[in-house]
VOGU-3710 file (C-alpha; in Angstrom, 3 decimals, decimal comma):
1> xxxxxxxxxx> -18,733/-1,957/-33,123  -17,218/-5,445/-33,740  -17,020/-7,595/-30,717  -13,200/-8,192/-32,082  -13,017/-4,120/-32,086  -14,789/-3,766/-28,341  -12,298/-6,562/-26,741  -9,391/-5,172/-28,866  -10,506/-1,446/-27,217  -11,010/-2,838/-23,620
11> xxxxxxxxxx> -7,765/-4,470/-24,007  -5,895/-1,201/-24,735  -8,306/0,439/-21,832  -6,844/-1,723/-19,632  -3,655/-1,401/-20,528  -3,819/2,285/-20,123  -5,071/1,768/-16,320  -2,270/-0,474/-15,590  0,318/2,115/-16,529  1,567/4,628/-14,029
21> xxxxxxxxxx> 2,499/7,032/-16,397  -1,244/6,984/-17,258  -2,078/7,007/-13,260  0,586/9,807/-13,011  -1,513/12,113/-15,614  -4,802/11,544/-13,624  -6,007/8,110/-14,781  -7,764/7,182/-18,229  -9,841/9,997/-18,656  -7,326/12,538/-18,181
31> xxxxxxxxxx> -5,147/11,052/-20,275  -7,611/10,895/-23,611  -8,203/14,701/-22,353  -4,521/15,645/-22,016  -3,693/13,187/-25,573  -6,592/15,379/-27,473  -8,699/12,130/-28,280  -12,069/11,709/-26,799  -13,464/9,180/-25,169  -17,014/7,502/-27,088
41> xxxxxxxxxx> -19,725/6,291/-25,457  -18,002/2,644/-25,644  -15,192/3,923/-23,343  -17,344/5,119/-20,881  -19,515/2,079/-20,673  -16,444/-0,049/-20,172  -16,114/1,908/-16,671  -17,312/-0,171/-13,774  -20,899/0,914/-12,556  -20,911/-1,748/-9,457
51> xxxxxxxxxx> -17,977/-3,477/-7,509  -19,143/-6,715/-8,429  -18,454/-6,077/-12,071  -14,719/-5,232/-11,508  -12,784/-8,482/-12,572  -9,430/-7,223/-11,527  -8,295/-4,066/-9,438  -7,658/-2,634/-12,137  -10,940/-1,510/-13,417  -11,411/0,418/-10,138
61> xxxxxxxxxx> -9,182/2,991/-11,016  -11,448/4,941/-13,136  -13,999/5,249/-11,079  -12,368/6,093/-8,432  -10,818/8,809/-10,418  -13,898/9,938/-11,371  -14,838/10,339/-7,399  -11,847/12,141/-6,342  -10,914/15,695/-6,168  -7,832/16,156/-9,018
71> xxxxxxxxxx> -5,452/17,621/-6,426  -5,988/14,564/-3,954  -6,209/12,296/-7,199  -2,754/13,779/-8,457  -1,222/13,550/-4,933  -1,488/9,435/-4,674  -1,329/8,410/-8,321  2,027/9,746/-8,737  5,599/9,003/-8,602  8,528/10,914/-7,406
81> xxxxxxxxxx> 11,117/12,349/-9,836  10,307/10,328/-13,419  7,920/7,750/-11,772  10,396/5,294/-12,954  10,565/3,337/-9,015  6,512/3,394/-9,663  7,278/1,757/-13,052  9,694/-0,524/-11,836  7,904/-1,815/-8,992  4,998/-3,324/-11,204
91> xxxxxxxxxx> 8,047/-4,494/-13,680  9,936/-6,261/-10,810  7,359/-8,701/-11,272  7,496/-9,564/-14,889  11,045/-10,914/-14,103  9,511/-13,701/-11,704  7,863/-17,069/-12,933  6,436/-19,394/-11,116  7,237/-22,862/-11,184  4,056/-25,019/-10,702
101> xxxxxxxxxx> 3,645/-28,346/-8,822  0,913/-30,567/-10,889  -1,467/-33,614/-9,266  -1,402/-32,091/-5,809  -4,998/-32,333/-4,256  -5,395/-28,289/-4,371  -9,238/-28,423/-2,984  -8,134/-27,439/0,330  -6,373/-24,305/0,106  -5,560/-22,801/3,374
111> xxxxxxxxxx> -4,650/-18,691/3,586  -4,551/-17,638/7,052  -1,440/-16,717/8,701  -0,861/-15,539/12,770  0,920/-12,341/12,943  1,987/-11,046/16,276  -0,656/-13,557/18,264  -3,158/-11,949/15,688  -5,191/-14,139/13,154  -5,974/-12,896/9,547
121> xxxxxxxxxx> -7,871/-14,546/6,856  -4,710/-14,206/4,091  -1,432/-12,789/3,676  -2,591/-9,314/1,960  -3,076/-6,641/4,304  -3,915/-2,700/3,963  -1,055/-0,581/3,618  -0,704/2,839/5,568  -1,945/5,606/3,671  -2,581/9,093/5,162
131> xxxxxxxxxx> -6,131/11,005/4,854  -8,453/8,523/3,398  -11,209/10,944/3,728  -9,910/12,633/0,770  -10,989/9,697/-1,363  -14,652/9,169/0,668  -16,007/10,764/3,157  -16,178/7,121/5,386  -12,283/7,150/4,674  -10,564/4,980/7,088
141> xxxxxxxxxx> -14,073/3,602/8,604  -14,859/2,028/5,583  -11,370/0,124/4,964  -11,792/-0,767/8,610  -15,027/-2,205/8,219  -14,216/-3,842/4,899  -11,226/-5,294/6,460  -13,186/-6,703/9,427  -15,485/-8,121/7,114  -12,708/-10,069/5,154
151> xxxxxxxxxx> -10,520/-10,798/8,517  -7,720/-8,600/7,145  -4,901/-6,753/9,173  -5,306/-2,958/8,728  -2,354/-0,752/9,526  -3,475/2,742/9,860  -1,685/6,182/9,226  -0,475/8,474/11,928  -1,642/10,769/9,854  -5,420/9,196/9,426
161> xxxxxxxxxx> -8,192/11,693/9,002  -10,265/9,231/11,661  -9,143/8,824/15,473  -7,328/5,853/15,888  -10,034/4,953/18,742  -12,798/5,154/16,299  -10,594/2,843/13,446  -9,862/0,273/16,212  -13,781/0,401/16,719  -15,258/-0,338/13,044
171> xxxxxxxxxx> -12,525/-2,439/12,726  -12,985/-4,590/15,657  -9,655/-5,000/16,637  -6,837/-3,003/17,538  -4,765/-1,713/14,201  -1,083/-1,793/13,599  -0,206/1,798/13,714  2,081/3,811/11,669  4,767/6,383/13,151  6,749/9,167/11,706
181> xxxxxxxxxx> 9,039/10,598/13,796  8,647/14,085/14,661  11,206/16,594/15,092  9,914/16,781/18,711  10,312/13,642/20,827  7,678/14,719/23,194  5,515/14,684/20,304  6,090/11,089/19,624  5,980/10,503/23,161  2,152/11,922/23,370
191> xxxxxxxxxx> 1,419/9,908/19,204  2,446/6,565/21,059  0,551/7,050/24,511  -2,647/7,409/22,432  -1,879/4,496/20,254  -1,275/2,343/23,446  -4,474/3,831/25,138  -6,645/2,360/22,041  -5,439/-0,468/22,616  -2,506/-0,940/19,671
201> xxxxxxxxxx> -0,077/-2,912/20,390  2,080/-2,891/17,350  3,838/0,080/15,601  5,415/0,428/12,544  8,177/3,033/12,071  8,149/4,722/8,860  11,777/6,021/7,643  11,947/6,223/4,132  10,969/9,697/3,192  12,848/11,266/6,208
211> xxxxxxxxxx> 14,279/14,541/3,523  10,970/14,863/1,657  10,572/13,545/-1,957  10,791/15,371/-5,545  7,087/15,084/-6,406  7,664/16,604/-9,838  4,340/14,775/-11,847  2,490/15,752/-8,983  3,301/19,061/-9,381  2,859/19,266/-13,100
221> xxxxxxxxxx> -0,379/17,705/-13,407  -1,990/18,997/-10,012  -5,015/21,610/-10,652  -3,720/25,234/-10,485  -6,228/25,895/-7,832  -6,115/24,482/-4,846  -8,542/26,284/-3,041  -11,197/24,011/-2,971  -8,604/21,322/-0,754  -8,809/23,739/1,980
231> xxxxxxxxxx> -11,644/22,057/3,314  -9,266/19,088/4,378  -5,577/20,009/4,656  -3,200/23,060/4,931  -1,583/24,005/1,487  -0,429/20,744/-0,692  -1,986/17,067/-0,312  0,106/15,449/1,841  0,963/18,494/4,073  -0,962/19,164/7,660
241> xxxxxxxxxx> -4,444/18,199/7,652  -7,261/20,732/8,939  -8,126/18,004/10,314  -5,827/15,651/12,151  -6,569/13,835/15,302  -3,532/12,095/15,948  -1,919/15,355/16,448  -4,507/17,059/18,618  -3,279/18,944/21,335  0,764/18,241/19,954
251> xxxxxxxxxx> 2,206/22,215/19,146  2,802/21,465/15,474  4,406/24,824/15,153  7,177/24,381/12,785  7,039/20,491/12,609  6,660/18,224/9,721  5,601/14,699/9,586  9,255/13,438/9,305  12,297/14,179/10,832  15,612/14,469/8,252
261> xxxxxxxxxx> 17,738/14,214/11,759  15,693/10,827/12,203  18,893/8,021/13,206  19,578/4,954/14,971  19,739/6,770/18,318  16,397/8,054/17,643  15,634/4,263/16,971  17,447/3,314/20,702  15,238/5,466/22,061  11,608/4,752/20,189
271> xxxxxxxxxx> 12,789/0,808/21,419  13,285/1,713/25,082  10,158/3,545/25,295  7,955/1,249/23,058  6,987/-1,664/24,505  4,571/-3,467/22,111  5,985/-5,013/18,571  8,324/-2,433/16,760  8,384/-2,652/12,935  10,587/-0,865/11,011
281> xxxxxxxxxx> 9,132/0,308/7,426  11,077/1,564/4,394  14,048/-0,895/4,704  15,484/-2,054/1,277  19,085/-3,341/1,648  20,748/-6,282/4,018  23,062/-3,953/5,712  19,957/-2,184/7,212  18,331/-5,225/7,696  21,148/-6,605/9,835
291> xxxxxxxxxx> 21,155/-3,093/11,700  17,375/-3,524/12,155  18,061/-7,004/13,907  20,368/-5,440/16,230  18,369/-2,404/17,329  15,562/-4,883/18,259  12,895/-4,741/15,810  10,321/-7,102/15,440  9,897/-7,196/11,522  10,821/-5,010/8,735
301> xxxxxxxxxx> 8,538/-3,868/5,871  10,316/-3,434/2,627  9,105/-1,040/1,202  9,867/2,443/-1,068  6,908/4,266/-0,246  4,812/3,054/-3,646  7,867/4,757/-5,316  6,934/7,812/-3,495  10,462/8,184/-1,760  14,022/8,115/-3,465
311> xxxxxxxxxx> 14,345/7,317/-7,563  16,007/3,947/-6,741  14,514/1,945/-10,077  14,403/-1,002/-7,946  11,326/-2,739/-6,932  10,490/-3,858/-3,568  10,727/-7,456/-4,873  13,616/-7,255/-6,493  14,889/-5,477/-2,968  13,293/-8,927/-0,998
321> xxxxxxxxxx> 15,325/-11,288/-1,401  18,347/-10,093/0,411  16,237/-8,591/3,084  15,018/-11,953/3,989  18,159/-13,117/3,393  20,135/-11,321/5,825  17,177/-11,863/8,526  17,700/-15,328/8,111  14,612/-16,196/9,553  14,882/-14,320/12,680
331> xxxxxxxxxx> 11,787/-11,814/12,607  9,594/-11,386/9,554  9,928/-9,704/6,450  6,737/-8,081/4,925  6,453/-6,040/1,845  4,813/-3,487/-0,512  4,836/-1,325/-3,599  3,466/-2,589/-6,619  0,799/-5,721/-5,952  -1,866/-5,750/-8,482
341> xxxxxxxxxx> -2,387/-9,493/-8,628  -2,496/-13,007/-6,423  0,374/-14,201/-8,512  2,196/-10,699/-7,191  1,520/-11,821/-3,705  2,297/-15,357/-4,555  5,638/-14,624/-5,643  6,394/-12,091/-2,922  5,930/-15,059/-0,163  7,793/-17,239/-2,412
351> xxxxxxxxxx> 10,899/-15,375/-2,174  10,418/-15,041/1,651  7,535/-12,564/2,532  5,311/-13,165/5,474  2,840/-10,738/4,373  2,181/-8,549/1,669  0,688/-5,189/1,501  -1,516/-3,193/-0,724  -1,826/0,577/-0,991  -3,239/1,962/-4,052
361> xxxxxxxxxx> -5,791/-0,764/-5,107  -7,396/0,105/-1,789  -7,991/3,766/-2,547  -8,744/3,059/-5,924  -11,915/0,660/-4,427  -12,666/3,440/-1,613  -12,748/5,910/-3,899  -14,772/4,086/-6,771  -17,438/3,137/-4,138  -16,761/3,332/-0,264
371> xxxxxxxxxx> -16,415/-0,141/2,044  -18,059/-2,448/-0,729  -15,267/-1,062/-3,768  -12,500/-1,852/-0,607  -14,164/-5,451/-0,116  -14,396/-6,153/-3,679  -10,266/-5,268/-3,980  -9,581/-7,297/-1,159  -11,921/-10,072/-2,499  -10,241/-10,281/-5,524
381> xxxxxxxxxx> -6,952/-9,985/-4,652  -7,593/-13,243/-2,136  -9,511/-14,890/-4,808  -6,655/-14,572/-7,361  -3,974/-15,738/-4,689  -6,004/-18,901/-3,837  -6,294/-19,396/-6,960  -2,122/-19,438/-7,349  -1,537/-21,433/-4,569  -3,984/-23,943/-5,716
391> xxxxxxxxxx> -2,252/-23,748/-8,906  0,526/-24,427/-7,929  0,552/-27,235/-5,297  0,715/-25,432/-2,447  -1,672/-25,943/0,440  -0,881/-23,306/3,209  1,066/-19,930/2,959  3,986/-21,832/4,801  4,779/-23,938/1,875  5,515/-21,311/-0,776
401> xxxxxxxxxx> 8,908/-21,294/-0,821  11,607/-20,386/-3,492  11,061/-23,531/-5,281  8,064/-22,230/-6,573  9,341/-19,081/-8,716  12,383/-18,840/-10,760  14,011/-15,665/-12,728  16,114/-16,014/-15,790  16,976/-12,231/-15,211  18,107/-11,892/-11,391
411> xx> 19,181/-14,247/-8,981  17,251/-14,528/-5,518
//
């Protein structure tokens, strides 16, 4: 093969793994398998043996797919309804350029940030996502430790596959932790104690999924048997775990992981009885945002749930703006759903972001190859956004601002 031939087919290779329809159908290989072409020896030697041959996040994604059982692979690669919010959140950013600042002395490019009386070595931080076991068998250990490693803020599931003692362990400090509100406030009531006993001191409130979610890929392109997912969770990924230690010795009898009667009262009363940092996550317009200020949280996390939730078509950036806008500087905005790239993040704290969060590019690297594929994302990821800033004249995550980015298609 040419080398104009082999650049031209890693090109389209890579263009494949960036798609979420392609991520919806079970990643590269299933989609040659589903398509009816096969994949030649050239394909397959294009697939990442190491994590220190991955040049972007990207090229983790096979792998990883490789690794991971089809139901569980199915389960976090897809969308909800036509995966068009999954689309749109990667599109969002296409509609953002950045405006670069030239003959700035960019050799001293500084990424940490102080969240909450917490230090961290960047802005990027690992999203919530439930049952990381399913991808390796050190699930949540190994982002932990990878996170120590890189100084990066880890919030954790509430419904982890790991203790929450033994996360706050590898990871050396304690994590932000994620809350869905049972049906059962006692239940809540017994989630929190625990949290507070390991030592967490921030919790994030997740409300965006409250009425369950039209998983229709998912359920199209999951395997017909499911039996061998018995071994870690009760019917469909995403349902009960077998295995789940934040809900030990909670009767789960009848209870889900949200609430649909979930409301601002329930908020009053999470507020009254929390006494750490509150975070709301899953907020997406500035009338919440405002009601979010006055209910006493402590920052909001825009976010759709990786597109996971409600069929919006609107990406988390594009949703931003007005969130910080409305805030007005009060508490701080963070954000996820879509971030691929260090000009992703860059733009994101352009437009007002504090922090930004990652979700799948994490499993994709703990699934590919444990703690090291995790560290490699997170390397890169920081790499790329140094990278930007340095770029673009900017010396310290508190001087992106919106002067940096422009859109001829949306206004901030």
């Amino acid at each position: 093969m040419s080398h104009s031939s082999a650049t031209a087919r890693r090109d389209f290779l890579k263009f494949l793994a960036a798609s979420p329809y392609v991520a919806a159908l079970g990643g590269v290989a299933a989609y040659f398998q589903q398509s009816g072409l096969a994949q030649n020896e050239q394909t397959n030697s294009d697939t990442i043996k190491t994590p220190a041959s991955a040049l972007n996040v990207f090229d983790f994604e096979e792998p990883a797919h490789r690794n991971v059982m089809p139901g569980h692979w199915a389960f976090m690669s897809s969308g909800v309804d036509d995966d068009a919010t999954l689309l749109a959140n990667r599109e969002g950013f296409k509609h953002i350029q950045l405006r670069p600042r030239r003959l700035r002395d960019s050799s001293k490019v500084d990424m940490r940030v102080k969240w909450f009386g917490g230090d961290y070595s960047s802005p990027i931080f690992t999203c919530p996502t439930h049952g990381q076991r399913s991808f390796h068998p050190d699930g949540e250990l190994a982002v932990a430790r990878a996170a120590k490693a890189r100084g990066t803020l880890q919030i954790l599931s509430n419904a982890t596959s790991t203790p929450v003692e033994d996360v706050n362990r590898a990871l050396g400090r304690p994590v932000w932790f994620q809350l869905y509100a049972l049906h059962s406030w006692e239940g809540c009531e017994q989630i929190l104690r625990r949290a507070e006993a390991a030592g967490c001191t921030v919790v994030a409130l997740t409300i965006d999924i409250n009425t369950g979610r039209n998983t229709e890929t998912y359920l199209r392109t999951r395997p017909r048997d499911l039996r061998p997912c018995a071994n870690c969770h009760e019917g469909e990924p995403g349902t009960a775990p077998s295995e789940r230690p934040m809900y030990d010795g909670i009767d789960m009898t009848g209870q889900k992981f949200t609430d649909p009667m979930t409301d601002w009262a329930f908020v009053e009363r999470l507020r009254k009885f929390w006494k750490g940092k509150l975070i709301i996550k899953g907020i997406d317009t500035r009338e919440d945002a405002k009601m979010s200020l006055e209910h006493g949280f402590d920052a909001i996390l825009v976010s759709n749930h990786g597109g996971r939730s409600t069929e919006t078509l609107r990406a988390t950036v594009e949703a931003l703006p007005e969130v910080v806008d409305a805030v007005n500087g009060r508490i701080p905005v963070f954000v996820d759903g879509g971030f691929r790239r260090g000009t992703d993040a860059f733009k994101a704290l352009a437009l007002g972001a504090a922090g930004v969060g990652i979700g799948r590019p994490v499993l994709w690297g703990l699934g590919a190859f444990g703690q090291a594929g995790v560290d490699r994302v997170l390397e890169i990821l920081e790499g790329e956004l140094k990278m930007a800033m340095g770029n673009c004249g900017t010396h310290t995550v508190a001087e992106i601002t919106r002067a940096y980015v422009a859109s001829p298609d949306w206004k901030f």
